[in-house]
C-alpha positions as CSV (number, residue, x, y, z in Angstrom):
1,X,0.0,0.0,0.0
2,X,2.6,2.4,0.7
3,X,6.0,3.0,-1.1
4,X,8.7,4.8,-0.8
5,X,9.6,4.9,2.7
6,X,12.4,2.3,2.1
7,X,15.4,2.9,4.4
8,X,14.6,6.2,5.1
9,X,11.8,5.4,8.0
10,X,10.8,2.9,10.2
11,X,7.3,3.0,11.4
12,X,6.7,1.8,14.5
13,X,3.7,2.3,15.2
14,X,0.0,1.2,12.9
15,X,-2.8,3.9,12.1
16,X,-4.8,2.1,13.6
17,X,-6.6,5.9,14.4
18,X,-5.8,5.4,18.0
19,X,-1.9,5.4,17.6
20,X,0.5,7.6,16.6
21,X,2.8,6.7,13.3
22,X,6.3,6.9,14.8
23,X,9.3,7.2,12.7
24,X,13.0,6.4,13.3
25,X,14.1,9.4,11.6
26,X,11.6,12.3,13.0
27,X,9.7,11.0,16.0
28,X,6.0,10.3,16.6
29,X,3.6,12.6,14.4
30,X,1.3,13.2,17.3
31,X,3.9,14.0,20.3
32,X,7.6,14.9,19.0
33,X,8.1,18.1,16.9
34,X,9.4,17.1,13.4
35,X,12.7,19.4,12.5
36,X,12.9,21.1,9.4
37,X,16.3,19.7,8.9
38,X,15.1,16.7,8.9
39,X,12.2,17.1,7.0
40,X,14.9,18.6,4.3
41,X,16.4,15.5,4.0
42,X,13.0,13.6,3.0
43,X,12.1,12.6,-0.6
44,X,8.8,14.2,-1.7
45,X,7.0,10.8,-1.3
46,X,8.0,10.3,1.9
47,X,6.9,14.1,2.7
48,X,3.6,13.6,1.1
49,X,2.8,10.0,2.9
50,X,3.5,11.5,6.3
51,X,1.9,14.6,6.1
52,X,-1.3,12.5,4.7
53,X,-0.9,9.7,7.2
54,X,-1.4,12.4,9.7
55,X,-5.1,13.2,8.5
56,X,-5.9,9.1,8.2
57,X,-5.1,8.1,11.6
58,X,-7.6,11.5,12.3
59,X,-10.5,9.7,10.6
60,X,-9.9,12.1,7.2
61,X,-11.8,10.6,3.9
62,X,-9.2,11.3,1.2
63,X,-10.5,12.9,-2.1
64,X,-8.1,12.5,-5.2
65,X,-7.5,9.4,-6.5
66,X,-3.7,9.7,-5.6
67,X,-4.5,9.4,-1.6
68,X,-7.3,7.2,-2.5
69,X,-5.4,4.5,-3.6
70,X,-2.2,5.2,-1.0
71,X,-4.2,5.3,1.8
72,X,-7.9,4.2,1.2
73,X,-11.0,5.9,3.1
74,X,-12.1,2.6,4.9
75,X,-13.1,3.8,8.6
76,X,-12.9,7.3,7.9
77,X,-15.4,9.9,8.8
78,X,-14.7,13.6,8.0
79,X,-14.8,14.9,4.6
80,X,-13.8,18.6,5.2
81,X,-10.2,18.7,5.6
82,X,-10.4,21.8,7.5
83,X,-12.7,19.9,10.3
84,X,-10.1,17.3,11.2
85,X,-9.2,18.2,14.5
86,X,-5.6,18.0,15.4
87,X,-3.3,18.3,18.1
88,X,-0.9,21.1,18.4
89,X,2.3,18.9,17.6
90,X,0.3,17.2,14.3
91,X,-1.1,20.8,13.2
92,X,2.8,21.9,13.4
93,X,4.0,18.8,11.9
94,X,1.3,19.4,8.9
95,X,2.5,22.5,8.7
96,X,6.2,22.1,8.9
97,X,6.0,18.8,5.8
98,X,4.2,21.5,4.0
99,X,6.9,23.8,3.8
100,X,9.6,21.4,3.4
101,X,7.5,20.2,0.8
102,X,7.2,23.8,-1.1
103,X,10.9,24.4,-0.9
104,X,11.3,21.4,-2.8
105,X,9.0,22.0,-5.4
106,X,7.1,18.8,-4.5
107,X,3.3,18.4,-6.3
């Protein structure tokens, strides 16, 4: 289901919507601060599957086809990104992959 993690993370935890994905690299989405430098270092992918995993395990029904087909919408609940309530470490996170994502130049 998902690709292009490789090497570069570890999860350690499922999204299971109860838990937290946890990465070797940048820490637990839900409790740890990701760094930018760190987040510099990530392929777009890898940016984009993080930063989306985020919104899953918060019950977010994906629209495009893209996350759709990465992610699926089974078990989700909320259809308005902007209602998906998140904690103040995943709304920095979201925010943080997002930058790292436009200084990349990532779609």
């Amino acid at each position: 289901m998902l690709r292009g993690f490789g090497a570069v993370l570890a999860i350690l935890a499922g999204t299971s919507g109860v838990a937290a994905n946890c990465y070797e690299i940048i820490g637990c989405d839900d409790s740890s601060h990701f760094s930018r430098s760190d987040l510099s270092r990530m392929s777009c992918q890898s940016l984009w599957e993080v930063r989306n995993l985020i919104y899953q395990q918060n019950g977010y029904c994906f629209q495009t086809e893209r996350a759709r087909n990465a992610f699926g919408n089974s078990g989700c609940w909320i259809t308005n990104q902007s209602e998906v309530r998140l904690n103040a470490y995943e709304r920095e996170n979201v925010a943080r992959i997002s930058q790292a994502e436009k200084a990349k130049g990532c779609n």
